[in-house]
MDTraj code that builds the backbone (N, CA, C; nanometers):
import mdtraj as md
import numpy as np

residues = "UNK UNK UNK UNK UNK UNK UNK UNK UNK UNK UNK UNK UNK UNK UNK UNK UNK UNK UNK UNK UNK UNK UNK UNK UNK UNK UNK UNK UNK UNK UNK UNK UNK UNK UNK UNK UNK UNK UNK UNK UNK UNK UNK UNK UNK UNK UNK UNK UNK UNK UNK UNK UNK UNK UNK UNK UNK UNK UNK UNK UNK UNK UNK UNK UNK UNK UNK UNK UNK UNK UNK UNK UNK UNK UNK UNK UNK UNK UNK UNK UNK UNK UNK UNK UNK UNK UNK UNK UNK UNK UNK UNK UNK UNK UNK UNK UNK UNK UNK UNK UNK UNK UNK UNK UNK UNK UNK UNK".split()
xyz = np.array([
    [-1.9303, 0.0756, 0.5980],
    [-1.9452, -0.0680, 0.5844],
    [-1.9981, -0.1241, 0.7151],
    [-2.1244, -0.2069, 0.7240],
    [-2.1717, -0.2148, 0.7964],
    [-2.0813, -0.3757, 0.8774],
    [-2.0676, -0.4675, 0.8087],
    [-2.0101, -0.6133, 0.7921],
    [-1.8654, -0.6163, 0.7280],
    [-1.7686, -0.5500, 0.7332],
    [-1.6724, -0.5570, 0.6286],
    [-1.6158, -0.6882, 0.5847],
    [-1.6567, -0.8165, 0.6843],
    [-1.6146, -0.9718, 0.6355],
    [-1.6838, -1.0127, 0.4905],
    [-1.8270, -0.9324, 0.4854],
    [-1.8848, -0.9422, 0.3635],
    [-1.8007, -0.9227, 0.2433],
    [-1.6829, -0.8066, 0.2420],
    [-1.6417, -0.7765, 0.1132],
    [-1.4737, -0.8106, 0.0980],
    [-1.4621, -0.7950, -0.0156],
    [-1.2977, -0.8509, -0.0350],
    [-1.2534, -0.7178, -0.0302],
    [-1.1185, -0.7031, 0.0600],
    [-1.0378, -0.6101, 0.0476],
    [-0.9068, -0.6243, 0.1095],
    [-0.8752, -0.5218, 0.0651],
    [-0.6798, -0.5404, 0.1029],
    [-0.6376, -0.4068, 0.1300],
    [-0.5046, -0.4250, 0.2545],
    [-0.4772, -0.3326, 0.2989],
    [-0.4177, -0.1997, 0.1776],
    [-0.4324, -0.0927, 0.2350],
    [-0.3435, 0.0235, 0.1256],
    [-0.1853, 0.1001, 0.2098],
    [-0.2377, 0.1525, 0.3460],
    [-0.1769, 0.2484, 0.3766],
    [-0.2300, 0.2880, 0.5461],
    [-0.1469, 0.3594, 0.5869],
    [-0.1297, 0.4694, 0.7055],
    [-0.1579, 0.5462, 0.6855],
    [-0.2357, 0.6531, 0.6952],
    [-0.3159, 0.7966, 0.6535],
    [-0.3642, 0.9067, 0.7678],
    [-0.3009, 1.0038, 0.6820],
    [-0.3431, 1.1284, 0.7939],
    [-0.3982, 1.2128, 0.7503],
    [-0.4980, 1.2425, 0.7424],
    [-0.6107, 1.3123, 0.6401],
    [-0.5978, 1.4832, 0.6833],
    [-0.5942, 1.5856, 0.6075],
    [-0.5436, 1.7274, 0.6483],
    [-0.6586, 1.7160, 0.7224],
    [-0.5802, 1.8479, 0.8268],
    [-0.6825, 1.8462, 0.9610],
    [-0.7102, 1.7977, 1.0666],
    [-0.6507, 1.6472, 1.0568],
    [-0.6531, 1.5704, 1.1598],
    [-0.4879, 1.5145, 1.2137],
    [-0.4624, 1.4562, 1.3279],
    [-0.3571, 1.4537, 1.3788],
    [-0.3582, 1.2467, 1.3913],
    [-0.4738, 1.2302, 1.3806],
    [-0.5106, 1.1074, 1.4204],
    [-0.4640, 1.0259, 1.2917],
    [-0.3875, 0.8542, 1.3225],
    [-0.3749, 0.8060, 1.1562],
    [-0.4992, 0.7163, 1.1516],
    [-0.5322, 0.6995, 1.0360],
    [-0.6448, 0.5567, 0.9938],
    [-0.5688, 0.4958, 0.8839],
    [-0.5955, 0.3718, 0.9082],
    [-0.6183, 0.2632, 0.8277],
    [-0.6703, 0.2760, 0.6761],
    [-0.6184, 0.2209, 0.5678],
    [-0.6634, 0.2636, 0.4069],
    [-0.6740, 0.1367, 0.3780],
    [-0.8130, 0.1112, 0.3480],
    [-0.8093, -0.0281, 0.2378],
    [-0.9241, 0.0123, 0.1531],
    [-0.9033, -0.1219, 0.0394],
    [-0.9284, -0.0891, -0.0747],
    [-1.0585, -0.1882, -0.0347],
    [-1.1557, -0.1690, -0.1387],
    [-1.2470, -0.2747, -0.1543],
    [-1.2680, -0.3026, -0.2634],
    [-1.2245, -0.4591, -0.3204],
    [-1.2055, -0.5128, -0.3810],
    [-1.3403, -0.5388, -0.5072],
    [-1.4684, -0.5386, -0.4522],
    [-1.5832, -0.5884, -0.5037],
    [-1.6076, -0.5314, -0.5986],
    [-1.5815, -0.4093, -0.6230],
    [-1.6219, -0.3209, -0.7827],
    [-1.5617, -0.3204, -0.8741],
    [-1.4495, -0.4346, -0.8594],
    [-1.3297, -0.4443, -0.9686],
    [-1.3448, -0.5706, -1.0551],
    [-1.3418, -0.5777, -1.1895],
    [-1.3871, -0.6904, -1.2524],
    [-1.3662, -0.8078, -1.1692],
    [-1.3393, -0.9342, -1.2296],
    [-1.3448, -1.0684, -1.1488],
    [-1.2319, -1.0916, -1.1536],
    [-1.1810, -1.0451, -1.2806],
    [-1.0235, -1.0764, -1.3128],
    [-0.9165, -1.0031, -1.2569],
    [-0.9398, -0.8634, -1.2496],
    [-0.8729, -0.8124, -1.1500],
    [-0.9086, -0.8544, -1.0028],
    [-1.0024, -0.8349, -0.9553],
    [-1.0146, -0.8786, -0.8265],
    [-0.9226, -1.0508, -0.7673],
    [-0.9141, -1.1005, -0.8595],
    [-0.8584, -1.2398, -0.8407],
    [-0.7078, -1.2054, -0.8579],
    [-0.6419, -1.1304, -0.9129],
    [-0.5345, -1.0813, -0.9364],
    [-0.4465, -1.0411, -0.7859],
    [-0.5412, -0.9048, -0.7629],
    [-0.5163, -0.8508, -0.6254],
    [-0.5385, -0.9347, -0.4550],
    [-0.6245, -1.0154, -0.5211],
    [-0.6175, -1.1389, -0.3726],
    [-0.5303, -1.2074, -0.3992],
    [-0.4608, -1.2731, -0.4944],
    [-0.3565, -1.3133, -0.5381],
    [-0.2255, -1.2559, -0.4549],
    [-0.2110, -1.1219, -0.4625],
    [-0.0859, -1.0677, -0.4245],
    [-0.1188, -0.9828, -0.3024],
    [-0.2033, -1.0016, -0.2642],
    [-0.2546, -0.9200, -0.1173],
    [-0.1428, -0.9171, -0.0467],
    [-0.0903, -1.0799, -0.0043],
    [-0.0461, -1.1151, 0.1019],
    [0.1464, -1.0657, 0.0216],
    [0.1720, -1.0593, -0.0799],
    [0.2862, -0.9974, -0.0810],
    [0.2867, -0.8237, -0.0741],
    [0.1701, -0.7472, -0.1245],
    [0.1610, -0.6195, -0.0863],
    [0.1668, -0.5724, 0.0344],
    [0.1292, -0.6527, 0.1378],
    [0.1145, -0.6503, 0.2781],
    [0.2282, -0.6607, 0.3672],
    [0.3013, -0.7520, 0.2946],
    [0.4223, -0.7376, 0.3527],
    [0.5383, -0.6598, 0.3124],
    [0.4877, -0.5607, 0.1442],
    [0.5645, -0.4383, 0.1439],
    [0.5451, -0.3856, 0.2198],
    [0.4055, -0.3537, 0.2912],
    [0.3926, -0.1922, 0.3516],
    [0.4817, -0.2185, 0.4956],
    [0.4843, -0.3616, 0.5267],
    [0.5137, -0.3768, 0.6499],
    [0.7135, -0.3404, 0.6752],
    [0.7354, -0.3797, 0.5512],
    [0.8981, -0.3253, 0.5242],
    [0.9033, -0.2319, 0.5014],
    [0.8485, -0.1728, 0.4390],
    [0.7947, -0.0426, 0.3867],
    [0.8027, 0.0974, 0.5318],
    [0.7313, 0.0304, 0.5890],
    [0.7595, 0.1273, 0.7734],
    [0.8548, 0.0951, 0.8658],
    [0.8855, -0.0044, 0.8328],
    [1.0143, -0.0691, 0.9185],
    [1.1674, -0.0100, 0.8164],
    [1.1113, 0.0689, 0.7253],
    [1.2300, 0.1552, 0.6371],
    [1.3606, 0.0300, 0.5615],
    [1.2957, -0.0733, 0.5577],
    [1.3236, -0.1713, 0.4580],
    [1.3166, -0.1592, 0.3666],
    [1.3191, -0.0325, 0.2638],
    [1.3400, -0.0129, 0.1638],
    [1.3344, -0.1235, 0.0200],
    [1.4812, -0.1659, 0.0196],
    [1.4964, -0.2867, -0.0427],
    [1.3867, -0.4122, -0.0695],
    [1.3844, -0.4414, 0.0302],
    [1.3307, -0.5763, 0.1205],
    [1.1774, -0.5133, 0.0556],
    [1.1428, -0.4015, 0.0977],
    [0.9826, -0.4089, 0.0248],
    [0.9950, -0.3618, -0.0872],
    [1.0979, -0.3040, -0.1892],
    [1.0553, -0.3266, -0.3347],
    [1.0753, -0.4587, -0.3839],
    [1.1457, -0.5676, -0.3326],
    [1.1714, -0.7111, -0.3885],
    [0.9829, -0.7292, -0.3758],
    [0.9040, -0.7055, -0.2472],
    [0.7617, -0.7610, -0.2809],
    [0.6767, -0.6709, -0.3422],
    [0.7495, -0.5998, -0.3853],
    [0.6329, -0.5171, -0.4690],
    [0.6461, -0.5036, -0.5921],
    [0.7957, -0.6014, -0.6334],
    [0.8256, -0.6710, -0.7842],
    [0.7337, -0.8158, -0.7822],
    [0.7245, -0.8637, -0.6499],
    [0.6521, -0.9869, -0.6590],
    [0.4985, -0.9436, -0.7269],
    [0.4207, -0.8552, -0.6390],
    [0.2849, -0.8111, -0.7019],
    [0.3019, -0.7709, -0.8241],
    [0.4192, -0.6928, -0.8732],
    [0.3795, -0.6544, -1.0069],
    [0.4400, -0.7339, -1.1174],
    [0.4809, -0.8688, -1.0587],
    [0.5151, -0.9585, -1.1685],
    [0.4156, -1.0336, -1.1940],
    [0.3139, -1.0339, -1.1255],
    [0.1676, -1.1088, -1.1239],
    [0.0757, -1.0279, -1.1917],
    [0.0904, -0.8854, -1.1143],
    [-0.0353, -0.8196, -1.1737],
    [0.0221, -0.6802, -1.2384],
    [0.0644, -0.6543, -1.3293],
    [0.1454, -0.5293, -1.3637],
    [0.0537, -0.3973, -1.3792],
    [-0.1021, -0.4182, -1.3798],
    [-0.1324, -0.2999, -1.3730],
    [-0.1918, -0.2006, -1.2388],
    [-0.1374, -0.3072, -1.0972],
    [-0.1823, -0.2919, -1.0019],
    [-0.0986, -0.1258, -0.9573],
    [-0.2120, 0.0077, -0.9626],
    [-0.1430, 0.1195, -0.9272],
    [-0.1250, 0.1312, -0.8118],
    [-0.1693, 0.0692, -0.6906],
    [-0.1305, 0.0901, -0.5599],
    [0.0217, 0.0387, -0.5669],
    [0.0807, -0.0436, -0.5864],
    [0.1741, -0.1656, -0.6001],
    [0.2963, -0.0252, -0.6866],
    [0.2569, 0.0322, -0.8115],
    [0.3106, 0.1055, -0.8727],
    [0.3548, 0.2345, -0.7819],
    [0.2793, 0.3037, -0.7028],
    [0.2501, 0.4101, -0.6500],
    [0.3594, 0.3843, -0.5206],
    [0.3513, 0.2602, -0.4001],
    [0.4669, 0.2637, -0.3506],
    [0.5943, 0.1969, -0.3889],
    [0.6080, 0.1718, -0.5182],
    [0.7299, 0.1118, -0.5893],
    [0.7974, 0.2542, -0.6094],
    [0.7412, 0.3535, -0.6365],
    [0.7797, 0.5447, -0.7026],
    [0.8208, 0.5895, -0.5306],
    [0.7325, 0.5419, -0.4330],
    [0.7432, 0.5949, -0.3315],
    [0.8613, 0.5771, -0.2736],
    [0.8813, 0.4369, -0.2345],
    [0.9933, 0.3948, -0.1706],
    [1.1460, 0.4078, -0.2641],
    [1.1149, 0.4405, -0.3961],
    [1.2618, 0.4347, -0.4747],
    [1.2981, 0.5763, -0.4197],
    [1.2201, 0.6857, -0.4242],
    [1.2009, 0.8327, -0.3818],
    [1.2754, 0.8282, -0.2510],
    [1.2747, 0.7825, -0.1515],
    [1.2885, 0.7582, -0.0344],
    [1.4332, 0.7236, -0.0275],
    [1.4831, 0.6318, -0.0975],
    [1.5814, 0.5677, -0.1227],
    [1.7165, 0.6416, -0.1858],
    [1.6422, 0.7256, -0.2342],
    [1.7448, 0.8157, -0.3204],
    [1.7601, 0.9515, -0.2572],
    [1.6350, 0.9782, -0.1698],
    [1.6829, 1.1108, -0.1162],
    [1.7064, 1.0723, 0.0432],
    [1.6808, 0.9406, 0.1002],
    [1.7382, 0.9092, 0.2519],
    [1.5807, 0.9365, 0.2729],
    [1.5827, 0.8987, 0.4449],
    [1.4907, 0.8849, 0.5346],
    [1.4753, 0.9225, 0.6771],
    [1.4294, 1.0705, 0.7250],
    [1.4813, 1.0890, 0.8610],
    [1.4718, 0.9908, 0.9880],
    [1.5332, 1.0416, 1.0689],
    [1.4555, 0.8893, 1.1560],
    [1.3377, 0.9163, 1.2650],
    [1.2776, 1.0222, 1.2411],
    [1.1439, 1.0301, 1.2983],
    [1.0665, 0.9456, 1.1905],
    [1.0526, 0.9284, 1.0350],
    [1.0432, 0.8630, 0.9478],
    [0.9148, 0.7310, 0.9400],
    [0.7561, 0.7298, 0.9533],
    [0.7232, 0.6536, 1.0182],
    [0.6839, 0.5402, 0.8502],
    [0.5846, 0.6453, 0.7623],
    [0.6026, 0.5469, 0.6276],
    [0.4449, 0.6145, 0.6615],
    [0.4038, 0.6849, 0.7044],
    [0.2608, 0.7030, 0.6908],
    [0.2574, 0.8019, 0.5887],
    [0.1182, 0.8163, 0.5002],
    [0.0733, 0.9181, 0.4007],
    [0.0066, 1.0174, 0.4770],
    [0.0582, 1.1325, 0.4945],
    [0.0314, 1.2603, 0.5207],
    [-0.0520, 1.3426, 0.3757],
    [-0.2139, 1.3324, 0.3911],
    [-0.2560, 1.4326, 0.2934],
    [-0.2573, 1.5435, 0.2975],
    [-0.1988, 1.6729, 0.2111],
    [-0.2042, 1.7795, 0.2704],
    [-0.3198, 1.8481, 0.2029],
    [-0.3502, 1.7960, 0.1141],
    [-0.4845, 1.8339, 0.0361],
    [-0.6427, 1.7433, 0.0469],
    [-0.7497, 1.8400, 0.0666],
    [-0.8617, 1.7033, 0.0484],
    [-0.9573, 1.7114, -0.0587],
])
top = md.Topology()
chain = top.add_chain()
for i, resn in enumerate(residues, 1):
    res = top.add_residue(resn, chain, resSeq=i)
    for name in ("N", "CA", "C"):
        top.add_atom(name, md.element.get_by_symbol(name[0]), res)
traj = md.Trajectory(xyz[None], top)
């Protein structure tokens, strides 16, 4: 992306891509998604955003309450779905405390 202010997008994730030690940044870009979804997901950006942010701060709780908020708006949002599975997972089997909330791929 040459301009990324040009396009709509929203954050995803912390990522560590196999092979590398380094994390990046995951966002989505919004523009290839109908109008209706796309209006959906800017809609709840700003509560997804502040799952991930509870979400690493091992707020558990606190970020599935906003990630009932996104999916009471938009229920077919799979990012929204994907750390709702994540963090219940987490929750039920504990969290070490090196523990940062980043996605480690071990496959590419």
């Amino acid at each position: 992306m040459l301009n990324p202010s040009e396009y709509k997008i929203r954050y995803l994730d912390k990522v560590c891509v196999k092979g590398k030690e380094e994390v990046i940044q995951l966002f989505e870009v919004l523009d290839g998604d109908p109008p209706e979804v796309q209006v959906l997901k800017v809609e709840t950006q700003e509560s997804l955003a502040k799952a991930q942010e509870l979400y690493y701060e091992k707020r558990l709780v606190d970020a599935q309450v906003e990630r009932f908020k996104v999916l009471a708006r938009n229920p077919t949002d799979k990012v929204a779905w994907h750390f709702l599975v994540q963090a219940a997972q987490c929750l039920k089997d504990g969290v070490p405390e090196t523990w940062t909330g980043e996605t480690v791929m071990i496959t590419k």
